[in-house]
Every structure is written in structure tokens, then in C-alpha cells.
N, C-alpha and C positions, 0 to 999 in steps of 0.2 A: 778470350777476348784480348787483343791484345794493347799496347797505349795506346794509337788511333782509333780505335772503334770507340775504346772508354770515353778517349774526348770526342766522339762524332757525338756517342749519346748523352754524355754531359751539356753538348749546346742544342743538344734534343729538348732537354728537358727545359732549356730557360725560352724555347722558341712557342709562343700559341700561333699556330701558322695555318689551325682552319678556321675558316672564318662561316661563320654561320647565317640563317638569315635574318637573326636578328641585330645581322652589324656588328657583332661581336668575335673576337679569335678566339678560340679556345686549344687546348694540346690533344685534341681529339676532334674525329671529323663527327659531324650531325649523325653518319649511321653508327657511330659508337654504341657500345651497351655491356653497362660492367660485365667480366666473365664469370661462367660457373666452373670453376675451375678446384681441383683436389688443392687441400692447402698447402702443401708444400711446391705446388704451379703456382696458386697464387701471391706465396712469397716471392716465387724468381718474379714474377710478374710485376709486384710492390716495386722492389728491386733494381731488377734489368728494363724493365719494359718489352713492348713485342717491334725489335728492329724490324722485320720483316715487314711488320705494317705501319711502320714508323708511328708507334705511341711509344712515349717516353715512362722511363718510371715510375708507375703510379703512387709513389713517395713524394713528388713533384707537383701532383695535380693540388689544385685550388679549388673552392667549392666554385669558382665562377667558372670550371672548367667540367661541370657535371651536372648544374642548375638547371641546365636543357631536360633533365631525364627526369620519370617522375621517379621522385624520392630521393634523388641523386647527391642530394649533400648529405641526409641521414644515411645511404650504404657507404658512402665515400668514410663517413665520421666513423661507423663500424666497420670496416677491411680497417682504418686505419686502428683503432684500439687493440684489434688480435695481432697487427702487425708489429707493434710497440710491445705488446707482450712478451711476443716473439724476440725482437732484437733483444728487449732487457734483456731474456733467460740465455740468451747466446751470448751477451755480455759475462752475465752471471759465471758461465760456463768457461770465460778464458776465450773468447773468440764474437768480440765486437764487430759489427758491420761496421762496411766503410763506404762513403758516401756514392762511389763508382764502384760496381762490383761488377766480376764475371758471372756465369751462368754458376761456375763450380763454387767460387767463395762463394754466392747464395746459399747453396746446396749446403756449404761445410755447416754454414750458420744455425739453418735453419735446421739442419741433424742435430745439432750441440742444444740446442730448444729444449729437444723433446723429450728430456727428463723430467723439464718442468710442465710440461705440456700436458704431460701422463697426469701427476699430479692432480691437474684441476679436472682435466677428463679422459678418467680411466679405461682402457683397452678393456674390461669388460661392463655391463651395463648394469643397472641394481638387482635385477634379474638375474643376470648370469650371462647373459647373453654377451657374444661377442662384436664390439661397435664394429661399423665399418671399417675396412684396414684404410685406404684413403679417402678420410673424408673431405665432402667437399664445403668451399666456405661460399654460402649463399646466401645472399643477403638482399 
């Protein structure tokens, strides 16, 4: 990504430019619907946002920006708790997110995590058994 795209999506994220029928803008249009997405998509996700479909970083959204969905402020509150886990441990690690990031500093951050990551949940299960390699975060 290069400076202009970062600031395109910077004045992404301060814009609610759908408006809904209940009178309201939101940073997302009415057919929104959080994604089920492997965790490390939905960090670039948290992140970046999806330019393509112009949603801005889901780091940005407000609960007045998900209320529409059911449950929408309770998944909003959890993607945001494992994502904060997330940056801390990539803090931890020497490699802090930064408020605009590319696709690839996501990626660096969210590698630098997963030491800690392992930690709370381990590649193999009590069992023995091996977790899925990319899990996905659904909520």
C-alpha cells in the first residue's frame, strides 16, 4: 500500500457513508455480515479493512456501526478482545502495530503474535490431537 491508498483508507474509516433504513449511517452497508474468516484474514481484516468493498478497518467500527445485526455489538466486543491480544503480543514481540497499516505490516504483526498465541492455545489438543492449522475466528 502505498501513502495514498493509506490516507484513502484512513478517511475510510472516519466516513459512515451507508445509510440505512433506519435513518442512520453506518461504515457498513445493510447487507453486511461479520466474516468467517481464518485468524490471521481476520486480523488483516481488523486492520486493513476490505478496500475492494470499501469497509473500512474493522478497528474503527463503533457498536452503532453493527447494532443493525443480531448480536452485533457482543461479536464486535469479541473479534475486538482477540485482536487486542493480538497486537499486545506483537508489541511484546518488538513489532507494535501502527494505526494505518499495509496488508504486509499486518501479516509481520500478526506472525510476531504467535508465540503468544500458542501459549494460550496450543497446536496440539488435550487429546493429542492436532488443532486445525488455520483456525477460523467465529463469532
Amino acid at each position: 500500500q502505498n501513502a495514498s491508498a493509506r490516507h484513502r483508507a484512513h478517511n475510510m474509516c472516519l466516513v459512515s457513508e451507508y445509510r440505512h433504513a433506519d435513518g442512520e449511517y453506518r461504515r457498513v452497508p445493510h447487507t453486511w455480515k461479520f466474516p468467517s474468516l481464518p485468524l490471521q484474514n481476520m486480523y488483516i481484516y481488523w486492520h486493513c479493512g476490505d478496500e475492494e468493498g470499501n469497509i473500512p478497518p474493522m478497528k474503527y467500527f463503533e457498536t452503532s456501526d453493527v447494532k443493525f445485526l443480531n448480536c452485533g455489538c457482543k461479536k464486535l466486543s469479541e473479534i475486538c478482545c482477540v485482536m487486542v491480544f493480538l497486537d499486545t503480543a506483537a508489541t511484546s514481540a518488538g513489532l507494535a502495530p501502527k494505526e494505518h497499516m499495509s496488508h504486509m505490516e499486518a501479516n509481520a504483526c500478526y506472525n510476531s503474535s504467535q508465540p503468544a498465541l500458542r501459549q494460550v492455545i496450543p497446536d496440539d489438543t488435550p487429546t493429542g490431537r492436532k488443532r486445525e492449522k488455520y483456525r477460523k475466528l467465529v463469532v
